[in-house]
C-alpha positions in Angstrom: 0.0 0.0 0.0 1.7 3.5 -1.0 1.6 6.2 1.4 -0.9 8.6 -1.2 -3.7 5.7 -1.0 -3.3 5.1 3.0 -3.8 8.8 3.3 -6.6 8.7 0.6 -8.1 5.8 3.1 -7.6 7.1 6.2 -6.2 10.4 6.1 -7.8 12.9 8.1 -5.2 15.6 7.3 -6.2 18.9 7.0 -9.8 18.6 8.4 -11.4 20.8 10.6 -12.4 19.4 14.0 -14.4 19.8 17.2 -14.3 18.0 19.9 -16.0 18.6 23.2 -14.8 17.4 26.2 -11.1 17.6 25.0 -9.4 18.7 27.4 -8.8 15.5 29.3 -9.8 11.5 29.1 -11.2 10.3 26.1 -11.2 13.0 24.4 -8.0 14.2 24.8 -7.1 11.0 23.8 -9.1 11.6 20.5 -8.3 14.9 20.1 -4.2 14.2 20.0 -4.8 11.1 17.5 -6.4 14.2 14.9 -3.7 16.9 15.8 -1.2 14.3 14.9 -2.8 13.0 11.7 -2.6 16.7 10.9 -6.1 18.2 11.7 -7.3 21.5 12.7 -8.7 20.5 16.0 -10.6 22.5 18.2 -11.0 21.7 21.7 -13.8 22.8 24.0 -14.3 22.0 27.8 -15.7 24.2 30.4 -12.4 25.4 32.6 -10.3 27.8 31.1 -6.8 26.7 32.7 -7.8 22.9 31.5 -8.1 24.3 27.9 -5.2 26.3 28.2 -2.9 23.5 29.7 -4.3 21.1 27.0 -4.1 23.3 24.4 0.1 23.8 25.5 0.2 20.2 25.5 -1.4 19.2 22.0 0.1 22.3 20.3 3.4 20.3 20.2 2.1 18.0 17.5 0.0 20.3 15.1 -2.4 22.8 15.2 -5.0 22.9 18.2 -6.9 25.5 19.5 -9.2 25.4 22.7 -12.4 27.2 23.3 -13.5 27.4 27.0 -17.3 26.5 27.0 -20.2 25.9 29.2 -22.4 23.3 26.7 -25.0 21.9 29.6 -27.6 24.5 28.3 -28.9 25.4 24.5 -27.2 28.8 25.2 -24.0 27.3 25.8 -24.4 25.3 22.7 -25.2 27.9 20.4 -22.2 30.4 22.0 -19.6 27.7 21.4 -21.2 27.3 17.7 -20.9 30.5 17.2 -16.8 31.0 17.9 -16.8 28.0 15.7 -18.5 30.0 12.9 -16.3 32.6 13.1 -13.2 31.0 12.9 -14.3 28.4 10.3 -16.1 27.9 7.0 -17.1 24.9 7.5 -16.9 21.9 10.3 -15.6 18.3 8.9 -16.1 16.2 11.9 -18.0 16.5 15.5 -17.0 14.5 18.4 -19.6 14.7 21.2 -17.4 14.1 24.2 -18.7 15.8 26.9 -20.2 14.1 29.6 -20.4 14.2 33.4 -21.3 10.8 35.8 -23.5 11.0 39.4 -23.1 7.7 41.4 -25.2 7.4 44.5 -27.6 4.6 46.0 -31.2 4.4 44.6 -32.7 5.4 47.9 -30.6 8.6 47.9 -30.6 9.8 44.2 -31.6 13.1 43.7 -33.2 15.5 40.7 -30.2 17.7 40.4 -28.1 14.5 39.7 -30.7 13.3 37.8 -30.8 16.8 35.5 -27.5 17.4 35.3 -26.3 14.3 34.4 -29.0 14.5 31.2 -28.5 17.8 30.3 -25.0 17.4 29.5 -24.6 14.0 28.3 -28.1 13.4 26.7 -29.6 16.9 25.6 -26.3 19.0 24.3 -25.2 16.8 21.8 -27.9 16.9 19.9 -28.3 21.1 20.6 -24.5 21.6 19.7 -24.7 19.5 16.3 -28.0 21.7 15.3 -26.5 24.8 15.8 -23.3 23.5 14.0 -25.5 22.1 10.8 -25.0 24.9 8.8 -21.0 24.7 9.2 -21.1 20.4 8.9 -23.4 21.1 5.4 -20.6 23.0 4.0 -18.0 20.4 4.7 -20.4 17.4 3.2 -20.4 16.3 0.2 -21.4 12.8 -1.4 -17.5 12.2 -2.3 -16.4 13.4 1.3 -19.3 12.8 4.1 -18.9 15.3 7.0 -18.8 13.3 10.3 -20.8 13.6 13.5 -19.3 11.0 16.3 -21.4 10.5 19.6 -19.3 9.7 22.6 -22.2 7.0 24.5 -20.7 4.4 27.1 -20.7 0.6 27.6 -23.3 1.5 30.3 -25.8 2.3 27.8 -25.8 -1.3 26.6 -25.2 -2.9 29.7 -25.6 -2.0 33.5 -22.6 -1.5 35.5 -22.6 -1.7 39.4 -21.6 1.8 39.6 -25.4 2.8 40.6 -25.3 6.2 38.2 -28.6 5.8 36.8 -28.8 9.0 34.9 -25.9 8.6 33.2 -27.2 4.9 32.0 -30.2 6.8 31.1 -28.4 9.6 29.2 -26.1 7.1 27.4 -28.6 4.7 25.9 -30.7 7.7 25.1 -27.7 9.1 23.1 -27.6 6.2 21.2 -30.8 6.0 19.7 -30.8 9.2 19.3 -27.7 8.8 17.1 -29.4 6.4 15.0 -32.4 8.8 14.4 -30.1 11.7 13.6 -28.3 9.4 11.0 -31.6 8.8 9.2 -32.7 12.2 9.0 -29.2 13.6 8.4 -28.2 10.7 5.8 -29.8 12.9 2.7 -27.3 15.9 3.7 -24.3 13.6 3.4 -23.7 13.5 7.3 -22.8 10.6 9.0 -23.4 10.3 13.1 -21.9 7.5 14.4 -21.5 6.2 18.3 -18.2 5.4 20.3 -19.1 3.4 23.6 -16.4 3.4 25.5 -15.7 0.9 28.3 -12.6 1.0 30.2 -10.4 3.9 29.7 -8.4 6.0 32.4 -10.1 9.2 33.0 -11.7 11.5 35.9 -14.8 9.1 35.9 -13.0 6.1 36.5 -10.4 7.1 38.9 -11.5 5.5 41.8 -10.5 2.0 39.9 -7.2 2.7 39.8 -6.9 4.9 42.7 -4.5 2.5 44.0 -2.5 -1.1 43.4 -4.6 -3.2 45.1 -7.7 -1.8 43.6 -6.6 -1.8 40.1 -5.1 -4.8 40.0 -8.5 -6.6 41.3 -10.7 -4.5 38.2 -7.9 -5.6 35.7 -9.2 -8.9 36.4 -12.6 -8.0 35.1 -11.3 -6.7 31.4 -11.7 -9.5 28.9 -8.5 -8.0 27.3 -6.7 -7.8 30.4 -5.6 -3.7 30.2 -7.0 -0.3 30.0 -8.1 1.4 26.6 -5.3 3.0 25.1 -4.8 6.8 22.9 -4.5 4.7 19.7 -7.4 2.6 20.4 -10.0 6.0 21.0 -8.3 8.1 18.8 -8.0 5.3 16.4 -11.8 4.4 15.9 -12.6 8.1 15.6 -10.0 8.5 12.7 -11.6 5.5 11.1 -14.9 6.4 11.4 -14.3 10.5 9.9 -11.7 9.2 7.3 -12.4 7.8 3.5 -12.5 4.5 4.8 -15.6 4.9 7.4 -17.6 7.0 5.1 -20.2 4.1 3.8 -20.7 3.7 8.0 -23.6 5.9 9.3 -26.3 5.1 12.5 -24.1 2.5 14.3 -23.2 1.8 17.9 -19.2 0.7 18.2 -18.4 -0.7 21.5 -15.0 0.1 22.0 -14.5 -1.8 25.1 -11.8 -4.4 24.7 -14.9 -7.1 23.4 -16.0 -6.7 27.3 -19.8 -6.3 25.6 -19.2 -9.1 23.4 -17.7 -11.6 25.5 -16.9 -10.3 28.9 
């Protein structure tokens, strides 16, 4: 395989990307793989030294830029749209990241964890990708599909013991949302795909490697025996906005070390 048709197939070079969330876990992870390959990415998370720190960090391998922004609310959607718009002509590839978790025992779980929890990870993705429609129709095309990816979670096809109910709400709400938007989004040449992650180090999953002893006794749970990696996030993201996704629209990827599968 030459190096011109690999980056015909999977290059993702030159592309102009969003992704929310990005300023740590998973979509740090995802953003770095697309500032490598040789994106534009922007970055978007809702404390300003994170961005700036992440933005230090990534800017060391290409060209990133980070937005601080507040997306739990329709207002907050349509301001971080909006800095978008005026950077960009156009918008090549989404990547919903943003998310928040609330664990706490059935007896004891509240309507502000229930709300905020839904808000963020259920309601914004699909705000922020309306507001940015005009900007993802100018990148689409039937040769080159732009790409909207929705960051769900293996708890949105399974249950967990982690007792964070809206969150497993959110999540498998997000998915089939995803599936609807890919219908209705399919004639304007948009894909809108689903990453469900399962385990990957990040704020949310701290306490299972919060020490040895701990860790070593969740490791024994993953069917592939280790934590998610930056290539394997960043990886399936690159895939699924390169050439050689683009016939892939309204699925649900577990990317969870087959723990879904055969776990």
């Amino acid at each position: 395989m030459t190096d011109s048709y690999y980056e015909h197939l999977f290059g993702v070079k030159d592309k102009v990307v969003l992704v929310t969330g990005g300023t740590r876990g998973i979509g740090y992870m995802i953003a770095e793989g697309f500032v490598r390959c040789g994106a534009t990415v922007y970055i978007a998370s809702r404390k300003p030294e994170a961005c700036q720190e992440a933005e230090q960090a990534l800017s060391k391998h290409g060209n990133c830029i980070a937005i601080p922004s507040d997306i739990s609310d329709v207002t907050g959607c349509e301001k971080l749209a909006n800095e978008i718009k005026n950077r960009e002509a156009k918008l090549d590839v989404l990547i919903n990241n943003a998310g928040v978790t609330w664990s706490e025992d059935i007896d004891r779980f509240s309507e502000k964890a229930w709300d905020k929890i839904v808000d963020l990870d259920g309601k914004s993705p699909f705000f922020l990708t309306q507001k940015l429609l005009p900007l993802l129709d100018a990148a689409a095309s039937q040769a080159s599909r732009a790409i909207v990816i929705n960051v769900s979670s293996v708890n949105g096809i399974r249950p967990s013991g982690l007792r964070n109910y809206s969150y497993a709400f959110a999540k498998a709400g997000l998915q089939q949302l995803s599936v609807q938007m890919a219908q209705d989004l399919n004639e304007r040449n948009i894909n809108v795909n689903v990453i469900a992650p399962g385990p990957f180090k990040s704020k949310m999953t701290a306490p299972l490697y919060a020490d040895e002893k701990v860790e070593a006794e969740v490791m024994q749970g993953f069917t592939m025996g280790r934590w998610g990696a930056t290539e394997d996030a960043a990886g399936l993201a690159i895939f699924l906005s390169s050439k050689a996704g683009s016939f892939l629209t309204g699925l649900i990827v577990p990317c969870d070390g087959g723990s879904t599968a055969i776990g």
